[in-house]
N, CA, C and O atoms as CSV, one atom per row, in Angstrom:
chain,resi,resn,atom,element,x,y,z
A,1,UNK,N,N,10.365,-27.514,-8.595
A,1,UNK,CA,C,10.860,-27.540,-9.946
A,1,UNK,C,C,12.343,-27.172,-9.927
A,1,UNK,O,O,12.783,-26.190,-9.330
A,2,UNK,N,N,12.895,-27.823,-10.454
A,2,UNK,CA,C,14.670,-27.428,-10.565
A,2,UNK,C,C,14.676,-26.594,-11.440
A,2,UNK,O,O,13.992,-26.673,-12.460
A,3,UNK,N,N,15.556,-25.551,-11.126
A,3,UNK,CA,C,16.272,-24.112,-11.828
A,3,UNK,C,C,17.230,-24.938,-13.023
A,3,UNK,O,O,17.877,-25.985,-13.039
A,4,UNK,N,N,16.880,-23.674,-14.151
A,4,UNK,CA,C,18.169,-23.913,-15.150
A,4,UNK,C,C,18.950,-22.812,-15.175
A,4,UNK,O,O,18.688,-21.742,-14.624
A,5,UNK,N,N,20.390,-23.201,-16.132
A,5,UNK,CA,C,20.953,-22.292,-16.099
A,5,UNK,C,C,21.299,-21.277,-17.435
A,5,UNK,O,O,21.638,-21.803,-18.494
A,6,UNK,N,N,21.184,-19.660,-17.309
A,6,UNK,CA,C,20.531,-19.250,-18.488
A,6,UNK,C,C,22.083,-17.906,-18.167
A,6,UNK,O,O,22.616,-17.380,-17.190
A,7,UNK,N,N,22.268,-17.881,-19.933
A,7,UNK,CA,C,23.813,-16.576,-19.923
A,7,UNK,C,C,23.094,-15.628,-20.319
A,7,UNK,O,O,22.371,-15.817,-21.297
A,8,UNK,N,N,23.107,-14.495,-19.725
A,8,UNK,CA,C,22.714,-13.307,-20.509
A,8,UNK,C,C,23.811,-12.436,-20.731
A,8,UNK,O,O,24.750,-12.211,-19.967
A,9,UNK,N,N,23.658,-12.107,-21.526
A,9,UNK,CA,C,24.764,-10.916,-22.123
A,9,UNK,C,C,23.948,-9.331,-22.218
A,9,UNK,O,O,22.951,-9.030,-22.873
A,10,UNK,N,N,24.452,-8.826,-21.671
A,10,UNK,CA,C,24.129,-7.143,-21.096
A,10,UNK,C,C,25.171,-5.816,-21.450
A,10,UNK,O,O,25.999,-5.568,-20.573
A,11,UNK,N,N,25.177,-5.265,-22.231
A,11,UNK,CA,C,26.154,-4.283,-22.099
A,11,UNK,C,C,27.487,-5.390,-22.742
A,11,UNK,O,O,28.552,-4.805,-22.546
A,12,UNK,N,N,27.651,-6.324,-23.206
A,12,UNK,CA,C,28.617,-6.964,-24.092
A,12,UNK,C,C,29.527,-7.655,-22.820
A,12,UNK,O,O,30.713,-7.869,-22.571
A,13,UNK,N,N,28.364,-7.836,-22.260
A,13,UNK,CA,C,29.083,-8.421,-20.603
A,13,UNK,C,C,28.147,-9.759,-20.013
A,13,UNK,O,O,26.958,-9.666,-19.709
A,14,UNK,N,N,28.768,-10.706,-19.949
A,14,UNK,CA,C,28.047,-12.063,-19.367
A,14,UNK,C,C,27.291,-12.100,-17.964
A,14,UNK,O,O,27.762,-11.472,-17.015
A,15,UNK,N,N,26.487,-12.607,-17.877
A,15,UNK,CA,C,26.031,-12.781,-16.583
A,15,UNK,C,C,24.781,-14.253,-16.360
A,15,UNK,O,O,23.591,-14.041,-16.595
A,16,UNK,N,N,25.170,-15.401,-15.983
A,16,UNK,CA,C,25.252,-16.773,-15.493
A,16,UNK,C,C,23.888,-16.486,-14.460
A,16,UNK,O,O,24.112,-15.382,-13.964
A,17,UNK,N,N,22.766,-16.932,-14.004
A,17,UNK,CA,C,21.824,-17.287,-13.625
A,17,UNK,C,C,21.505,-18.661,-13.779
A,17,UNK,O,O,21.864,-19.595,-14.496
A,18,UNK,N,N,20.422,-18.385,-12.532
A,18,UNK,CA,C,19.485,-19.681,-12.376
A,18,UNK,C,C,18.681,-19.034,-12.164
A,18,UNK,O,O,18.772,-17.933,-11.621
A,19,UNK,N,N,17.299,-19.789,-12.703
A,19,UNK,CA,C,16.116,-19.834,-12.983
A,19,UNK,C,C,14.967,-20.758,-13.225
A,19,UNK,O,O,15.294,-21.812,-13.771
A,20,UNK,N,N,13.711,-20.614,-12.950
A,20,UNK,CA,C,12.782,-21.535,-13.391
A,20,UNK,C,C,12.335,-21.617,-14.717
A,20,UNK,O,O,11.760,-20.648,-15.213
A,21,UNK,N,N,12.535,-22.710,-15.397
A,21,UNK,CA,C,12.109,-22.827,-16.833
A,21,UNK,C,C,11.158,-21.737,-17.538
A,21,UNK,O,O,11.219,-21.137,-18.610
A,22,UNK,N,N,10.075,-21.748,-16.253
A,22,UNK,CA,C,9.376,-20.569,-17.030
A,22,UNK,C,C,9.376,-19.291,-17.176
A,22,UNK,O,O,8.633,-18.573,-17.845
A,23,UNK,N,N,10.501,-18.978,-16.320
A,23,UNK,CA,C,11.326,-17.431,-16.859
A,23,UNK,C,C,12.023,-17.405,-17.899
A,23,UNK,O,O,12.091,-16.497,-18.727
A,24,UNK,N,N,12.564,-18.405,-17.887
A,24,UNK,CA,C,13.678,-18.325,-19.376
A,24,UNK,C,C,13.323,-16.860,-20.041
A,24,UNK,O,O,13.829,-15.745,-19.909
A,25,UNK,N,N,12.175,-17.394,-20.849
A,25,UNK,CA,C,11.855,-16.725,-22.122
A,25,UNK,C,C,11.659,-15.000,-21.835
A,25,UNK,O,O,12.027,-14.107,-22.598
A,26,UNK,N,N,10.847,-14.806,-20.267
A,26,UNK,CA,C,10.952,-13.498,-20.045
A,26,UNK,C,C,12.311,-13.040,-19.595
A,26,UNK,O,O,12.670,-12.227,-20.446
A,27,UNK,N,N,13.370,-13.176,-18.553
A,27,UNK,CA,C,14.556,-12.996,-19.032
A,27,UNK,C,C,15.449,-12.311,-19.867
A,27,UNK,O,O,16.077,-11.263,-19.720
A,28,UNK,N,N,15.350,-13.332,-20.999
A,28,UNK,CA,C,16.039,-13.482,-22.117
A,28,UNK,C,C,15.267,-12.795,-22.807
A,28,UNK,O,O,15.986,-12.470,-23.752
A,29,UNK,N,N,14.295,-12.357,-22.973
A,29,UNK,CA,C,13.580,-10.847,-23.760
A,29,UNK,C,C,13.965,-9.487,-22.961
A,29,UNK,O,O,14.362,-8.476,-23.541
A,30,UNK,N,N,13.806,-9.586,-21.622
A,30,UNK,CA,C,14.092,-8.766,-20.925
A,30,UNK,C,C,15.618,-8.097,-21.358
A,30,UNK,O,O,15.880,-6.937,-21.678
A,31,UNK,N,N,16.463,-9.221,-21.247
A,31,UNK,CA,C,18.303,-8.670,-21.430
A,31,UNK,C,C,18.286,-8.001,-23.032
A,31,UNK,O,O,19.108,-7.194,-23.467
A,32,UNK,N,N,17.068,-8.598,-23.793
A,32,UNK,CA,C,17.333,-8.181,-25.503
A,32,UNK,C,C,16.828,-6.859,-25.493
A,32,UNK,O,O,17.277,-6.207,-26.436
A,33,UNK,N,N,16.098,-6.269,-24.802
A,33,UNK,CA,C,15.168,-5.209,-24.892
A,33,UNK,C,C,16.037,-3.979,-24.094
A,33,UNK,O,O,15.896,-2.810,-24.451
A,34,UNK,N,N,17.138,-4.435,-22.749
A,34,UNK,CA,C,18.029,-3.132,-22.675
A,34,UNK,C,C,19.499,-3.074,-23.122
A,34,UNK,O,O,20.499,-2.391,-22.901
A,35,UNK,N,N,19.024,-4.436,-24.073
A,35,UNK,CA,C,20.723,-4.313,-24.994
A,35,UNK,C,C,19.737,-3.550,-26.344
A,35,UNK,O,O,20.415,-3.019,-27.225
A,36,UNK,N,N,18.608,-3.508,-26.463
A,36,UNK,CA,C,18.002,-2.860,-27.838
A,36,UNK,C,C,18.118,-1.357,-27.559
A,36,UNK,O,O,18.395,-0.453,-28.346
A,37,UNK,N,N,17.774,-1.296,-25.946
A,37,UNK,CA,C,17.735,0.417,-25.718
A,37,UNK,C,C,19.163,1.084,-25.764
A,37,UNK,O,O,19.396,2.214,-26.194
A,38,UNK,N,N,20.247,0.028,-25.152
A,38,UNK,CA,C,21.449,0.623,-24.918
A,38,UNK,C,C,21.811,1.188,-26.525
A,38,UNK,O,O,22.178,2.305,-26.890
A,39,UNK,N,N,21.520,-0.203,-27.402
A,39,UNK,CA,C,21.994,0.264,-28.713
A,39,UNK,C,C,21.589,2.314,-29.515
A,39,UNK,O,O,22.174,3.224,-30.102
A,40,UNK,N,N,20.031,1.914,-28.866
A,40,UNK,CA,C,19.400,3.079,-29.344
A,40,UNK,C,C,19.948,4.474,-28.430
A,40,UNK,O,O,20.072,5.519,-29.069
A,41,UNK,N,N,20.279,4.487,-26.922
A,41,UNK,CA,C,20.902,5.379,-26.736
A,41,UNK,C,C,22.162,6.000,-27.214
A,41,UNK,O,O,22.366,7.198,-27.410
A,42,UNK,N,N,23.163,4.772,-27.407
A,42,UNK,CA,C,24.475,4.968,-28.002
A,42,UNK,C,C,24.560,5.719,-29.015
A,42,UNK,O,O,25.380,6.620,-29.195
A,43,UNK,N,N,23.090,5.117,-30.220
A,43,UNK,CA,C,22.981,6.012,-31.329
A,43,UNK,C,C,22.501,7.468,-31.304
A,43,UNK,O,O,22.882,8.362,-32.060
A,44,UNK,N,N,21.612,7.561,-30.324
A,44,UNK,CA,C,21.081,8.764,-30.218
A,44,UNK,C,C,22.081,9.860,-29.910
A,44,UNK,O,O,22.376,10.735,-30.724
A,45,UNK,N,N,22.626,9.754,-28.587
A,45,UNK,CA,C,23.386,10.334,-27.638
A,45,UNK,C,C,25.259,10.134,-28.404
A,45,UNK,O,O,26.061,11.008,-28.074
A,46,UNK,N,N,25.688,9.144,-29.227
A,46,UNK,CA,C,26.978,9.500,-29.015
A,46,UNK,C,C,27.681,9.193,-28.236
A,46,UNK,O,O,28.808,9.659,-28.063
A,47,UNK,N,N,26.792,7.771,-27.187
A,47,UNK,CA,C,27.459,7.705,-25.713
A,47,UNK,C,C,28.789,6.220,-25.885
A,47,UNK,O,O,28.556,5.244,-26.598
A,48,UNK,N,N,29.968,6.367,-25.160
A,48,UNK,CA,C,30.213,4.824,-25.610
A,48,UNK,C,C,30.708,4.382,-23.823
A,48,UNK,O,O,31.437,3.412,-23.616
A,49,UNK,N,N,30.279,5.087,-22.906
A,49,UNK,CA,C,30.441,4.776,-21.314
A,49,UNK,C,C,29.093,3.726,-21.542
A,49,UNK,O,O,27.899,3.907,-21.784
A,50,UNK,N,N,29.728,2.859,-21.384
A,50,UNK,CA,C,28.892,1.616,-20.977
A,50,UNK,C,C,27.953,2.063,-19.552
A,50,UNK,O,O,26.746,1.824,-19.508
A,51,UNK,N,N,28.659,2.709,-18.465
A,51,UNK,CA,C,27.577,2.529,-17.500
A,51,UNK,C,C,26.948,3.948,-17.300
A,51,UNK,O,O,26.092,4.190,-16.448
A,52,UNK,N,N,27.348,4.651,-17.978
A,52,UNK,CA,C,26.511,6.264,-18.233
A,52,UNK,C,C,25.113,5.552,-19.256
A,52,UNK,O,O,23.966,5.733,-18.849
A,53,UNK,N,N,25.260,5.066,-20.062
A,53,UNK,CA,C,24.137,4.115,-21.293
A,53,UNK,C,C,23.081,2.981,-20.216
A,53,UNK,O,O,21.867,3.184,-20.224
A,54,UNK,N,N,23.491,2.161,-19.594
A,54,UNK,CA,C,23.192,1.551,-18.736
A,54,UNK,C,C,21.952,2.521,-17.646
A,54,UNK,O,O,20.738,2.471,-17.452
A,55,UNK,N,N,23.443,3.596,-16.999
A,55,UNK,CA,C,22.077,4.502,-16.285
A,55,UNK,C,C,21.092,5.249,-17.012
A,55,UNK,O,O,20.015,5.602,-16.529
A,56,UNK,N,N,21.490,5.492,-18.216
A,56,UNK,CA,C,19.992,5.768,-19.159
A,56,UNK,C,C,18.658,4.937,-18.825
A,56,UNK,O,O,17.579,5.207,-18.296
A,57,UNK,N,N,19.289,3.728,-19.424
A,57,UNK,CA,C,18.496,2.860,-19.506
A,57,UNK,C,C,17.518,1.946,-17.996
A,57,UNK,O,O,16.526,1.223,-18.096
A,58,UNK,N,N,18.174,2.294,-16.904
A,58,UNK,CA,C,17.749,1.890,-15.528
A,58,UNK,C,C,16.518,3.100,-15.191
A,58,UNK,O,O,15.425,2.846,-14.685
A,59,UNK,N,N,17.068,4.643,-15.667
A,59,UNK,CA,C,16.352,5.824,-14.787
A,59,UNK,C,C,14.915,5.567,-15.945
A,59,UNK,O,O,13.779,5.439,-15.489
A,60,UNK,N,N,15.224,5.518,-17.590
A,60,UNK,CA,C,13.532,5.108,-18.029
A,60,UNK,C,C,13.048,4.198,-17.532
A,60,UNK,O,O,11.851,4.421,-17.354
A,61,UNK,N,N,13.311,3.351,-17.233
A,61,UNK,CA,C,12.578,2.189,-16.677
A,61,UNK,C,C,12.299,2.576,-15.272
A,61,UNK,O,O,11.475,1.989,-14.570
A,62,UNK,N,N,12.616,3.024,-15.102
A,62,UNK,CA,C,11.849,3.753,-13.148
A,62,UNK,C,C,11.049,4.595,-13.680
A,62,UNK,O,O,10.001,4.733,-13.049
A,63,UNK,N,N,11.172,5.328,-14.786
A,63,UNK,CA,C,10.481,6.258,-14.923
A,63,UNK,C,C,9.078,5.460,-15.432
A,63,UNK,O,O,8.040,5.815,-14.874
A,64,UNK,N,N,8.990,4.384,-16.478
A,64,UNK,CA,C,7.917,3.584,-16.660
A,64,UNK,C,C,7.385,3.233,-15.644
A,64,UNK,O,O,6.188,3.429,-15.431
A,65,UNK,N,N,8.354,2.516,-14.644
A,65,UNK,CA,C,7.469,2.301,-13.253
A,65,UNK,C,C,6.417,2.896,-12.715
A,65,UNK,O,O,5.230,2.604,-12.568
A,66,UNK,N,N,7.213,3.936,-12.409
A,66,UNK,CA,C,6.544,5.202,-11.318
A,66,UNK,C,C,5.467,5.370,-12.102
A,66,UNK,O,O,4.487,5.498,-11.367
A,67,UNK,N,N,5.017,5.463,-13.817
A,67,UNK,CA,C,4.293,5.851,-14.503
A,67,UNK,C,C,3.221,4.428,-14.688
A,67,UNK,O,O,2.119,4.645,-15.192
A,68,UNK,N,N,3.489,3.343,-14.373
A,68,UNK,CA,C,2.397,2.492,-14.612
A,68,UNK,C,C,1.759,2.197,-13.053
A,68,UNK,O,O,0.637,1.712,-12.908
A,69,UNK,N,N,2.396,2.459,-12.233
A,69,UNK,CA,C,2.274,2.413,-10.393
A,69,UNK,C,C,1.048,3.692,-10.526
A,69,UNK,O,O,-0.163,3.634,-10.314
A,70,UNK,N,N,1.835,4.731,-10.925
A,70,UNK,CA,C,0.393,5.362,-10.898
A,70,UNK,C,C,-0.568,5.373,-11.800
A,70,UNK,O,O,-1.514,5.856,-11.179
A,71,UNK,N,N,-0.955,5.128,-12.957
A,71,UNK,CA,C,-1.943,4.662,-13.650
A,71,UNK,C,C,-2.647,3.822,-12.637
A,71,UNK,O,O,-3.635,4.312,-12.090
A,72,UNK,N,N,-2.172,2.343,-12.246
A,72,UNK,CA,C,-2.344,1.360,-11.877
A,72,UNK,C,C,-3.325,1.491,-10.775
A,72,UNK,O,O,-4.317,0.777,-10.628
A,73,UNK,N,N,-2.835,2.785,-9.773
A,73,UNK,CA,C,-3.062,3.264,-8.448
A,73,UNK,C,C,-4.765,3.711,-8.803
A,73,UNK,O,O,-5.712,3.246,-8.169
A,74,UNK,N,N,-4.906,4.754,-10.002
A,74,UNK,CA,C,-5.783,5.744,-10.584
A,74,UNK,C,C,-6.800,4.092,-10.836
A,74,UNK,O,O,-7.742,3.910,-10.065
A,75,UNK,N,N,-6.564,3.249,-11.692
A,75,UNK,CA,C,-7.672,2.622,-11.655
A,75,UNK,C,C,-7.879,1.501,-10.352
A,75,UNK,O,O,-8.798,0.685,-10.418
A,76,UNK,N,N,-7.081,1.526,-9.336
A,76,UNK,CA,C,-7.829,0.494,-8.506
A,76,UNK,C,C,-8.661,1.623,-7.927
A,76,UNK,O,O,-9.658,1.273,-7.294
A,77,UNK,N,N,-8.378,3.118,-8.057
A,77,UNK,CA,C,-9.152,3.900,-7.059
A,77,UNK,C,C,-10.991,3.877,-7.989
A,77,UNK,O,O,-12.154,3.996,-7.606
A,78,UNK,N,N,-10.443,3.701,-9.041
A,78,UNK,CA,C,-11.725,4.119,-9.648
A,78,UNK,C,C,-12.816,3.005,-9.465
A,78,UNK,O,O,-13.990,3.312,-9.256
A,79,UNK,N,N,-12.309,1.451,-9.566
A,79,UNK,CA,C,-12.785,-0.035,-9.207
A,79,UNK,C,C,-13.170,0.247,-8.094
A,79,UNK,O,O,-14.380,0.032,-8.017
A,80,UNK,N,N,-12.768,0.611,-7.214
A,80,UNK,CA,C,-12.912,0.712,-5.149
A,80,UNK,C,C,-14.438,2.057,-5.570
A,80,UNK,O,O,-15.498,1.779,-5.008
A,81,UNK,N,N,-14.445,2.962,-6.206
A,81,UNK,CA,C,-15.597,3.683,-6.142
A,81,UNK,C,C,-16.709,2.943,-6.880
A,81,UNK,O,O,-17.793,2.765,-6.325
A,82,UNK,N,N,-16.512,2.587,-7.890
A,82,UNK,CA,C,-17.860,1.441,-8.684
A,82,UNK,C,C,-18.022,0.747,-7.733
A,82,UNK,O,O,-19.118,0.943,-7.209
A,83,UNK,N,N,-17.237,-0.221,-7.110
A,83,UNK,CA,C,-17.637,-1.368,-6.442
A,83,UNK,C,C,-18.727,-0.577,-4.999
A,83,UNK,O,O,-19.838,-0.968,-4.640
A,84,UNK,N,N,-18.014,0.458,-4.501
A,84,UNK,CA,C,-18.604,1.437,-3.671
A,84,UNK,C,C,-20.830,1.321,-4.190
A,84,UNK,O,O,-21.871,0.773,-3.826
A,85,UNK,N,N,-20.310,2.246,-5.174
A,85,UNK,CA,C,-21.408,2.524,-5.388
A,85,UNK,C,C,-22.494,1.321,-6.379
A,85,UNK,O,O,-23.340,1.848,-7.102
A,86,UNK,N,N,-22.422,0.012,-6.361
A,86,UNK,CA,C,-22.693,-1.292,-6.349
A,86,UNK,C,C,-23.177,-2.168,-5.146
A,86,UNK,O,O,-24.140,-2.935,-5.137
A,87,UNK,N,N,-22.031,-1.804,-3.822
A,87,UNK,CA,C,-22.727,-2.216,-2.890
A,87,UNK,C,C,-23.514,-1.331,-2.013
A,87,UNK,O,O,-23.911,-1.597,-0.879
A,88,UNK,N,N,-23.655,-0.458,-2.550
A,88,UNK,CA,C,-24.918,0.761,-2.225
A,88,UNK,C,C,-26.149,0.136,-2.504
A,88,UNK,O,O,-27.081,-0.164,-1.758
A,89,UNK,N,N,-25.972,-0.016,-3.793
A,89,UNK,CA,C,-27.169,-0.537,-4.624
A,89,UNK,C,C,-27.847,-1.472,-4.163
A,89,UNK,O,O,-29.066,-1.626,-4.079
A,90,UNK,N,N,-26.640,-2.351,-3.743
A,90,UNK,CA,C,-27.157,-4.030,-3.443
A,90,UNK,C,C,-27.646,-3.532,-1.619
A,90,UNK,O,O,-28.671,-3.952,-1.084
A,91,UNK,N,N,-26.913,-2.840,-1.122
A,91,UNK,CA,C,-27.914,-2.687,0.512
A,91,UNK,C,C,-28.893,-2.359,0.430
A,91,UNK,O,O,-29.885,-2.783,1.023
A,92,UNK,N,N,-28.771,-1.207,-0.626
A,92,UNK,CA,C,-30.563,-0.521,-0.990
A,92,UNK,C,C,-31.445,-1.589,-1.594
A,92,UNK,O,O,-32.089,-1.938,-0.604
A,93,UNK,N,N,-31.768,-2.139,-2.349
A,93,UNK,CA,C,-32.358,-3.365,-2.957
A,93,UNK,C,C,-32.522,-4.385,-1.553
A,93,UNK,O,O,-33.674,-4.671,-1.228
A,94,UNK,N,N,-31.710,-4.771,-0.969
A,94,UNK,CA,C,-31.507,-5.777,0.166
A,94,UNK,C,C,-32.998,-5.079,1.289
A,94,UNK,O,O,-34.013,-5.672,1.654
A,95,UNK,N,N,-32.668,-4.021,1.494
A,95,UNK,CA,C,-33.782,-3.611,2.529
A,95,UNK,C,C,-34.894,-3.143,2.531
A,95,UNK,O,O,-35.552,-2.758,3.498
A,96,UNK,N,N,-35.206,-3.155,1.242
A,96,UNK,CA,C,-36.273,-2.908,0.335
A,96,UNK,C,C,-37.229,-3.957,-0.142
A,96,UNK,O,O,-38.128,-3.661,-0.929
């Protein structure tokens, strides 16, 4: 599939990509959502350092990370014990 080419504007600053059509749309929500946060830090904080606002906005988003990585972690562990105790079931039944 051929890449298009998509402008995002970040911090009141351009930035030119290529991409597959079907990113576009995530993208381009993506750039609206830490130009929405930058806005909301600026207001909160008083901040007008573009890349002090910016590192706001990079360290929550690690911080979401780290926070859905481990959620994420917590339920494959919990799936890996059901499934555990499922194929218990099914050996027991099997030799029976």
């Amino acid at each position: 599939m051929e890449k298009i080419s998509v402008k995002l504007t970040i911090a009141g600053r351009e930035y030119p990509m290529k991409t597959e059509p079907s990113q576009e749309e995530r993208i381009l929500e993506a750039a609206q959502l830490i130009n929405e946060q930058l806005a909301l830090y600026q207001n909160t904080f008083k901040l007008d350092d573009k890349q002090d606002l910016l590192a706001l906005v990079a360290f929550d988003c690690m911080i979401e990370k780290l926070s859905k990585e481990k959620e994420l972690g917590q339920i494959e562990e919990q799936v890996g014990k059901r499934l555990q105790v499922l194929q218990s079931a099914l050996e027991k039944d099997l030799s029976t």
